[in-house]
LOLUM-613189 format. One record per residue (C-alpha): residue number from 0; x, y, z. Coordinates in Angstrom, 1 decimal, decimal comma. Layout:
(romar NUM (X Y Z));
...
END
This chain:
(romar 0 (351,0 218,1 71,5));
(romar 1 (351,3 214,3 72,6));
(romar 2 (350,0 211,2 70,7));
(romar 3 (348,5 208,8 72,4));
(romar 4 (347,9 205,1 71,3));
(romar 5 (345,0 203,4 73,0));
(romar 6 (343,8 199,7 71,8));
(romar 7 (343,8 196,6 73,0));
(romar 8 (346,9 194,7 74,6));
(romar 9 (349,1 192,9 72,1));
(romar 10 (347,6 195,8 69,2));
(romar 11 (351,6 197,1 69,7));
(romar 12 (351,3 200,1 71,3));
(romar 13 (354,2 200,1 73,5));
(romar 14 (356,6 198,8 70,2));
(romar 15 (355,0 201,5 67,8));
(romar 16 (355,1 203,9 70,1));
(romar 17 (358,5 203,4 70,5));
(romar 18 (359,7 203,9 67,0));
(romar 19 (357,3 206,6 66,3));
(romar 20 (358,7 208,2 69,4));
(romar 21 (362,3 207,7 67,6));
(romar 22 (361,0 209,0 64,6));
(romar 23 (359,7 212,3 65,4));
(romar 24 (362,2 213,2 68,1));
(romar 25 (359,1 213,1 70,6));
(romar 26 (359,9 211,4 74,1));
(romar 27 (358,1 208,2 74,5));
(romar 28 (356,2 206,9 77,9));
(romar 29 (354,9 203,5 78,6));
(romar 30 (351,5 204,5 81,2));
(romar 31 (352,1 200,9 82,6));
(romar 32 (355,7 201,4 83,3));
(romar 33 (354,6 204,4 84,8));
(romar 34 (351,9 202,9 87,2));
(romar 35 (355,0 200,2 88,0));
(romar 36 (357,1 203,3 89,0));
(romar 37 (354,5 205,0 90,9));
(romar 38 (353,5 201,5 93,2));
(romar 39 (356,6 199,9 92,8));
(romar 40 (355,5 197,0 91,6));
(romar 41 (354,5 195,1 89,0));
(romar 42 (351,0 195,2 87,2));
(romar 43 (350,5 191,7 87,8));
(romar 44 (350,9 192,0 91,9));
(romar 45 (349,5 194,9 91,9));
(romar 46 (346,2 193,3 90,3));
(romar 47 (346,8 190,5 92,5));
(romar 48 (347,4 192,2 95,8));
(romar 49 (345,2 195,4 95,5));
(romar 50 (342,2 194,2 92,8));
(romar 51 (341,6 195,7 89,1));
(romar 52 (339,6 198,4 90,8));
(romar 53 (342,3 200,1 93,1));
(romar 54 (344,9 199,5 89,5));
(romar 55 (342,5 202,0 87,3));
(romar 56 (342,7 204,7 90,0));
(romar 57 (346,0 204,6 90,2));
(romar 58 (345,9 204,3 86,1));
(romar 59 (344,0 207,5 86,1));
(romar 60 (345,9 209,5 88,4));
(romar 61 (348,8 208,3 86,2));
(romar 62 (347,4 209,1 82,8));
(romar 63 (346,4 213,1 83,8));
(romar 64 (349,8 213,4 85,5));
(romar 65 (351,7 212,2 81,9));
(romar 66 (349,0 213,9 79,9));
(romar 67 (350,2 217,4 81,4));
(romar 68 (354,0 217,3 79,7));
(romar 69 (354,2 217,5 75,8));
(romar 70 (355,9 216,2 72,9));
(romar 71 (355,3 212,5 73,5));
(romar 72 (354,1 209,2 72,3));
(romar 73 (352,3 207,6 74,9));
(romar 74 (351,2 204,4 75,0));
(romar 75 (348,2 203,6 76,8));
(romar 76 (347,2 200,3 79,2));
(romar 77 (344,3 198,6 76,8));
(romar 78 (341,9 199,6 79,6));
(romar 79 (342,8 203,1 79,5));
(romar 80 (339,5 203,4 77,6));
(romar 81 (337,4 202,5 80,6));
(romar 82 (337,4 205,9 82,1));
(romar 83 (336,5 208,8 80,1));
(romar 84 (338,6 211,4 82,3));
(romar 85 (341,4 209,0 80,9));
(romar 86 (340,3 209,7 77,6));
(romar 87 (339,6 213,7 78,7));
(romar 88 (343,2 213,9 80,2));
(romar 89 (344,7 212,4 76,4));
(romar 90 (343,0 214,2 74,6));
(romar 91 (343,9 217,5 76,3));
(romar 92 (346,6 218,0 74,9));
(romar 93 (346,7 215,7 72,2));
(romar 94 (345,5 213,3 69,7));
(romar 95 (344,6 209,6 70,1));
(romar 96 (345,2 206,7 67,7));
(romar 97 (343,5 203,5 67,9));
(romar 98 (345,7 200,1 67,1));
(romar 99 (343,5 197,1 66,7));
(romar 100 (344,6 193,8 65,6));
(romar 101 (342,2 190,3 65,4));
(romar 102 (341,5 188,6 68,0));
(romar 103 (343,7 185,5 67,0));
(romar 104 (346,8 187,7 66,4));
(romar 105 (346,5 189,6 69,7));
(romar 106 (346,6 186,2 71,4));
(romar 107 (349,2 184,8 69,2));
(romar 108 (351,3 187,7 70,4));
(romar 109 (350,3 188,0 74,3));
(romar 110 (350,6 184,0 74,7));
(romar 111 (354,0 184,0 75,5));
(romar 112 (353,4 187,0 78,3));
(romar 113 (352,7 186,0 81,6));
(romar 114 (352,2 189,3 82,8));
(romar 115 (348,7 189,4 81,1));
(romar 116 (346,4 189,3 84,0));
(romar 117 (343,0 189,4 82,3));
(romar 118 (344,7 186,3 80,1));
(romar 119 (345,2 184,5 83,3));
(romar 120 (341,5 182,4 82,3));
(romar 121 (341,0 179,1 80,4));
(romar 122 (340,3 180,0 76,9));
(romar 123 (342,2 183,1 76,3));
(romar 124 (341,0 183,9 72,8));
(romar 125 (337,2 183,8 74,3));
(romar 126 (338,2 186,0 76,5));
(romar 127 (339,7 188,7 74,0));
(romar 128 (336,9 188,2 72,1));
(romar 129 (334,6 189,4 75,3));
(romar 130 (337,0 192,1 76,1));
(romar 131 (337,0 193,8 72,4));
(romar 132 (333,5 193,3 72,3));
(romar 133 (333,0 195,2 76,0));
(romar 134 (335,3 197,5 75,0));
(romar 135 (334,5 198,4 71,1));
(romar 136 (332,3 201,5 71,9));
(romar 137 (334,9 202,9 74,1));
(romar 138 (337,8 202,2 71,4));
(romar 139 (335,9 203,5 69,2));
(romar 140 (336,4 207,4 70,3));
(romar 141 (339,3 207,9 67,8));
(romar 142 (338,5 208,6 64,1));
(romar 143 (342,4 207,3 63,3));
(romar 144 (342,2 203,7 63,7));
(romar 145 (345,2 201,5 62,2));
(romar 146 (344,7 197,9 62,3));
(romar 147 (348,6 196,6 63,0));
(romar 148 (347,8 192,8 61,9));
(romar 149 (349,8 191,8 58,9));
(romar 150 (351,7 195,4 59,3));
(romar 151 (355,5 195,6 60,1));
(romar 152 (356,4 198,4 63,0));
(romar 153 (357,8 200,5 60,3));
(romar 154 (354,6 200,3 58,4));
(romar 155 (352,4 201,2 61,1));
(romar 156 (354,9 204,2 62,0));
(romar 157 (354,7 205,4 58,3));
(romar 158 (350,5 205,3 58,4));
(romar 159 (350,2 207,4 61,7));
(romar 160 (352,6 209,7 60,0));
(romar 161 (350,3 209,9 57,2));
(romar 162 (347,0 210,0 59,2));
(romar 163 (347,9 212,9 61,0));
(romar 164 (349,8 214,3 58,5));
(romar 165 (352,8 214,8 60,3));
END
């Protein structure tokens, strides 16, 4: 069985999945390092040179070829969510945990990352707002949902732990 984290960038995902990888001896895989392996390069050429649309095939291809293997935490691109054979593919073979944070903390967090290409706009936080909003039915697939705002790593570890009752 995997976990998956899905949510929105900047929710922690790749951090928490880290540690909870750590914690329960499961391997851990970042899907965006993955789709930088598989192209060999990084997201934000990729988006640049080949469009948003070509990146979520390659996302998807990505997702069901991780998805397969076992006994990891993976954490998801926030637009994961987009596709439902992504979700499909996750959920599989395994369960899916939501991270959410507001909309001020995920851009307090993701402002010093240039490698946010849907942040590349004037008015960021306007445009996480429009992006959560887009994409609240989709994230909403998950009855565990941890909101990570105020939380340390360790403390969102310990409640996806006790959500799934690990």
């Amino acid at each position: 069985m995997n976990i998956a984290l899905i949510g929105f960038m900047g929710t922690g995902k790749s951090s928490v999945g880290r540690e909870l990888a750590d914690e329960l001896g499961y391997s851990f895989v970042d899907l965006d390092q993955e789709i930088v392996k598989h192209e060999g390069q990084e997201i934000p050429q990729l988006f640049a040179t080949a469009g948003e649309d070509y990146f979520r095939e390659v996302e998807t291809e990505v997702t069901k070829k991780v998805a397969a293997k076992d006994k990891q935490v993976i954490a998801t691109g926030g637009g994961v969510v987009l596709k439902e054979e992504n979700l499909e593919a996750l959920r599989s073979n395994g369960t899916l945990i939501l991270l959410t944070a507001t909309p001020e903390e995920i851009l307090r967090r993701t402002s010093q990352d240039g490698d946010r290409p849907l942040l590349e706009v004037d008015g960021p936080l306007a445009k996480i707002e429009e992006l959560l909003t887009e994409r609240k039915e989709k994230y909403d697939c998950t009855p565990y949902q941890i909101d990570t705002t105020g939380l340390s790593l360790i403390e969102v570890v310990e409640e996806i732990i006790e959500q799934l009752e690990l």
